[in-house]
N, C-alpha and C positions, 0 to 999 in steps of 0.2 A: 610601398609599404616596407620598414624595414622590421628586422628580424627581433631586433628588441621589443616590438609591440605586439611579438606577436604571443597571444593564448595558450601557455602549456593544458595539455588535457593526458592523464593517464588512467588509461581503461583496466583496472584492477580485479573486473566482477566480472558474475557469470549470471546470466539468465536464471531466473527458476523454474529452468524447463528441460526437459530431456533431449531437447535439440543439440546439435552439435555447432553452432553458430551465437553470436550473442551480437547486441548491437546500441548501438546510441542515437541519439537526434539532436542537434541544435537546430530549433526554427527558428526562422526572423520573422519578425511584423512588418508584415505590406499587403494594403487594403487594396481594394481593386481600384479606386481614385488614381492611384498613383500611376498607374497604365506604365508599367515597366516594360521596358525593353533589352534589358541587357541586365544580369544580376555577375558578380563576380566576386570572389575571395580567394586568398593563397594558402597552402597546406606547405608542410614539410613532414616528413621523418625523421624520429631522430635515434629512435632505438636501433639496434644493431639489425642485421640483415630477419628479415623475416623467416620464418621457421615455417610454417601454416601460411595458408592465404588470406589476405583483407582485401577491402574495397573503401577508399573515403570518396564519398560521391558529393559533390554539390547538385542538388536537385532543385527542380520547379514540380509544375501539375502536367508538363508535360514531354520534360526533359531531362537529364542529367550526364554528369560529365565526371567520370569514374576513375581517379588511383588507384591502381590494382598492384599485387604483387605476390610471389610466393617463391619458393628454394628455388623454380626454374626459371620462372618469366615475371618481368615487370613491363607496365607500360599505365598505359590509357585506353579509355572507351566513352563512349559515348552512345546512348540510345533517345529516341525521340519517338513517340506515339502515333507514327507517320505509317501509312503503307508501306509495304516492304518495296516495292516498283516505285516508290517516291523517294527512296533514301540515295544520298549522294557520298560516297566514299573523296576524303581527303587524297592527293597522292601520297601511293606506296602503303597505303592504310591498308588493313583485311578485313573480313567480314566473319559474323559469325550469325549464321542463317537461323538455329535455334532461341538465341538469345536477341537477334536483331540488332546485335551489338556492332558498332563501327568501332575498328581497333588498332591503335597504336603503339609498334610494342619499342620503346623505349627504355634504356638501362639509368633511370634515374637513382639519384646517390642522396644517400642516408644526408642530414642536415643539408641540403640544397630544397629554397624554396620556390613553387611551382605553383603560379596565378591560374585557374579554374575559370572560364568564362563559358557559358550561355549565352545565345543571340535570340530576337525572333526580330522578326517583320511579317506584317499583316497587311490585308488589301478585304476591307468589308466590301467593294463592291464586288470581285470575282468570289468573297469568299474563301481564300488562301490564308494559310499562313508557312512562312518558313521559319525552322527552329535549326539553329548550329551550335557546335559543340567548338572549343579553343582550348591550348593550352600553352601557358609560357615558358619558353625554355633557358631559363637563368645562362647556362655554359653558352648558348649556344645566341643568346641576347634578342630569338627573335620566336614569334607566334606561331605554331601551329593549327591550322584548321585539322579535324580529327572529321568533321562530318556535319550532313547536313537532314533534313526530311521537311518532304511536303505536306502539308494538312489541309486537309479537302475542307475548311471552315475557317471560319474568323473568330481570331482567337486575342481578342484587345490587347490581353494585358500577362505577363508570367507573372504565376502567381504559388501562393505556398513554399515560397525560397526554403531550403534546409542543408542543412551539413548532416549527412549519415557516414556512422563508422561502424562497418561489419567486419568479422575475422570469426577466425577458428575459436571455439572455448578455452582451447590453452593456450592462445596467443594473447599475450601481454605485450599492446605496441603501446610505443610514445610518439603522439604526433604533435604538432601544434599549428594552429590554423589565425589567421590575420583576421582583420573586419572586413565584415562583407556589405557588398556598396550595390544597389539597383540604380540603372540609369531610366530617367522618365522620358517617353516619348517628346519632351522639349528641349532634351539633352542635357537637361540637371541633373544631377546625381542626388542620390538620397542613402545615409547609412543606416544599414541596419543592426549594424551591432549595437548592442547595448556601452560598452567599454569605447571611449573615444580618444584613446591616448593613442598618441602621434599617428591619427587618421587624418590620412591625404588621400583627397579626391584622385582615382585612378584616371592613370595616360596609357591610352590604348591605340596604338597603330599599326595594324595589320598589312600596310602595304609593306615591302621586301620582307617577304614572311619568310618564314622556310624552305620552301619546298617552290618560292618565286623563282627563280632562275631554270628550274626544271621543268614547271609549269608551262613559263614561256615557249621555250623550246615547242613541248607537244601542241601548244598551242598554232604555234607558227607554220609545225609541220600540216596539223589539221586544216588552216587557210590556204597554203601550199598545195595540198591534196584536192581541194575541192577546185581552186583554179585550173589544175592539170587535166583533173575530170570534164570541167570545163561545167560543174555545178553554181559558180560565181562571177559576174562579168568584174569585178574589184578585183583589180590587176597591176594597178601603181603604187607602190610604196613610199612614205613619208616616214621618219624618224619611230617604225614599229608600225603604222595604221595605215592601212590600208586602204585603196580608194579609188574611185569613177565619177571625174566630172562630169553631169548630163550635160549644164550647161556654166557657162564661164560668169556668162551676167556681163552687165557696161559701166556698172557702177567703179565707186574708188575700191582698192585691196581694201579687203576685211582685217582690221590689226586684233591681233591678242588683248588689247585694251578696251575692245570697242564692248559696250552694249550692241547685242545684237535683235532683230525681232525677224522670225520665222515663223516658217513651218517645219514641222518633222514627226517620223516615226519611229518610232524603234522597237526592234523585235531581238528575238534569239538566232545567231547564227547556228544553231543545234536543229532547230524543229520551227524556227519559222514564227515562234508565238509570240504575237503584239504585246509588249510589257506597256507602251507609254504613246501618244500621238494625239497633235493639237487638232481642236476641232474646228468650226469654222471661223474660228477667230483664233489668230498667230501668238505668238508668246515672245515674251521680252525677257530675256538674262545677260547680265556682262560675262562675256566669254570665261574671266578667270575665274569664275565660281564653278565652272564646269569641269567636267570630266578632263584628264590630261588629252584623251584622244581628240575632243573638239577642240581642243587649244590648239592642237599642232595642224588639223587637219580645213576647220572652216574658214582661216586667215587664206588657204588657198585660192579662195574663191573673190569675186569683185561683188557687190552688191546686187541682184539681180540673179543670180547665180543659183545653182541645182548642184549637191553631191551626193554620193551614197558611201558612207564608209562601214569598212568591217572593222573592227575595236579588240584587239586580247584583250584579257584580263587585267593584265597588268597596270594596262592606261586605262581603265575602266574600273570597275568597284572593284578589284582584285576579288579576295575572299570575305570582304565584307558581307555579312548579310544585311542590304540596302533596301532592296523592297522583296514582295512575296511574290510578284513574279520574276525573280532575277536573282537565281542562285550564285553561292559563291563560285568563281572559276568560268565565270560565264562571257563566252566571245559573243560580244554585241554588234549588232549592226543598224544602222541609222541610215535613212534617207531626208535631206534639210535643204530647205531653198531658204535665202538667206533674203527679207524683203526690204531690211533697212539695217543699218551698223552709224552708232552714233560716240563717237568719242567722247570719251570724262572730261567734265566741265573743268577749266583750270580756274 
């Protein structure tokens, strides 16, 4: 989205009320049909350094994703309707226990603009849903996860999209905000803004995010760790993915090209808990539709064959929120026999 389309708006008035706060709303239209999955718009500021405090929130019904600032601190936050034991801090984020707010406190600059994103994924059969917060960092050219919460229900579709602008009575800001775009669980986009000049369907990719490289790391050390304890028999390493042949199999090498048909399951390396696993009938996918970690790791295997691997982040949904049992930042681990591998037709 670039910056010539985007919406001046300047908040000149005051409530008529004795409050010391005043505020606005832009809502969007999206019907519950639409089973949104992702809504997202960009904000900037352009007025001179804040005097008082604001907040521009992009909101849903059960999420939002918050531009703060005032004389001392600027950043981001994020809250989500989630238990408090269900919320998941981005790295190096803080928390704020009254407000339940996840927070990131970032020194963002007057006319630089800053993409707002919401996630969810849902699972009607456990009854989950997971909600995330993002933000993008123009300088810095790459995504932040800000946070995440778990919700003990199924929750189809975000819904009630809006842009709120809150501040002091005698703060007079000037911001300006882009169109905002809901993506449909088929992963079409839908805009919701009314103004359609130079709206371009958003490119969102969260893998090498920010805070990737660092992630990795803790991540690597925490696999590290439980091998030493001797909590995990995956002890061999492959290009980041780790892993334990049961069995090798007799068949031909499994290529990266191949259609493969299995079994497998895959749970949390954290807590153990089963996100996915076929049942008595195998599944068929070509390798490269998958995850990087299967790519590198089940070509190990001959046809016939048993491995269990442990997965980072990074080769796995990173910070994606994918499904609702499978938070962002989540080391995965799979166990897959491999019962047939059929090469692309030439």
């Amino acid at each position: 989205m670039k910056s010539t389309s985007l919406t001046l708006f300047l908040f000149l008035f005051c409530l008529k009320s004795n409050a010391n706060f005043r505020d606005s709303v832009i809502t969007y239209p999206l019907t519950d049909s639409v089973r949104a999955i992702q809504v997202i718009t960009e904000v900037s500021v352009q007025s001179p350094e804040a005097k008082k405090w604001f907040n521009l929130s992009l909101r849903t019904d059960i999420a939002s994703i918050t531009m703060f600032g005032n004389r001392k601190n600027r950043g981001f936050f994020f809250t989500v309707s989630a238990p408090l034991n269900n919320l998941q801090r981005g790295l190096n984020n803080g928390f704020d226990l009254k407000g339940h707010e996840i927070i990131f406190k970032y020194d963002w600059q007057v006319g630089e603009s800053y993409k707002l994103l919401i996630a969810q994924a849902t699972d009607s059969i456990s009854g989950l849903t997971v909600c995330s917060g993002y933000v993008f960092l123009p300088r810095e050219g790459k995504w932040k996860f800000i946070g995440s919460g778990t919700l003990n229900k199924w929750h189809p579709s975000l819904l009630n999209p809006s842009l709120r602008f809150t501040c002091h009575k005698k703060q007079n800001l000037l911001f300006r905000h882009g169109p905002a775009w809901a993506q449909r669980s088929s992963g079409s986009w839908k805009l919701l803004s009314e103004d359609k000049t130079n709206a371009t369907i958003p490119g969102i990719n969260l893998f090498g995010h920010l805070d990737s490289i660092q992630q990795r790391q803790k991540e690597i050390k925490i696999i590290n760790d439980s091998i030493t304890l001797g909590k995990t028999d995956v002890k061999q390493e492959e290009q980041g993915v780790y892993y334990q042949i049961i069995k090798q199999g007799t068949g031909r090498m499994v290529s990266v090209e191949d259609t493969v048909t299995i079994f497998y399951k895959g749970y949390l390396f954290s807590n153990g808990q089963v996100f996915d696993q076929t049942g008595e009938k195998p599944a068929s996918f070509p390798l490269k539709r998958l995850i990087r970690g299967w790519q590198i790791a089940v070509p190990l295997l001959k046809v016939g064959g048993k491995i269990k691997l442990v997965i980072p982040s990074d080769l796995a949904y990173s910070i994606r929120t994918r499904a609702a049992k499978i938070p962002p930042n989540s080391i995965l681990v799979f166990e897959i026999e491999v019962l047939d591998a059929r090469s692309p037709e030439k």
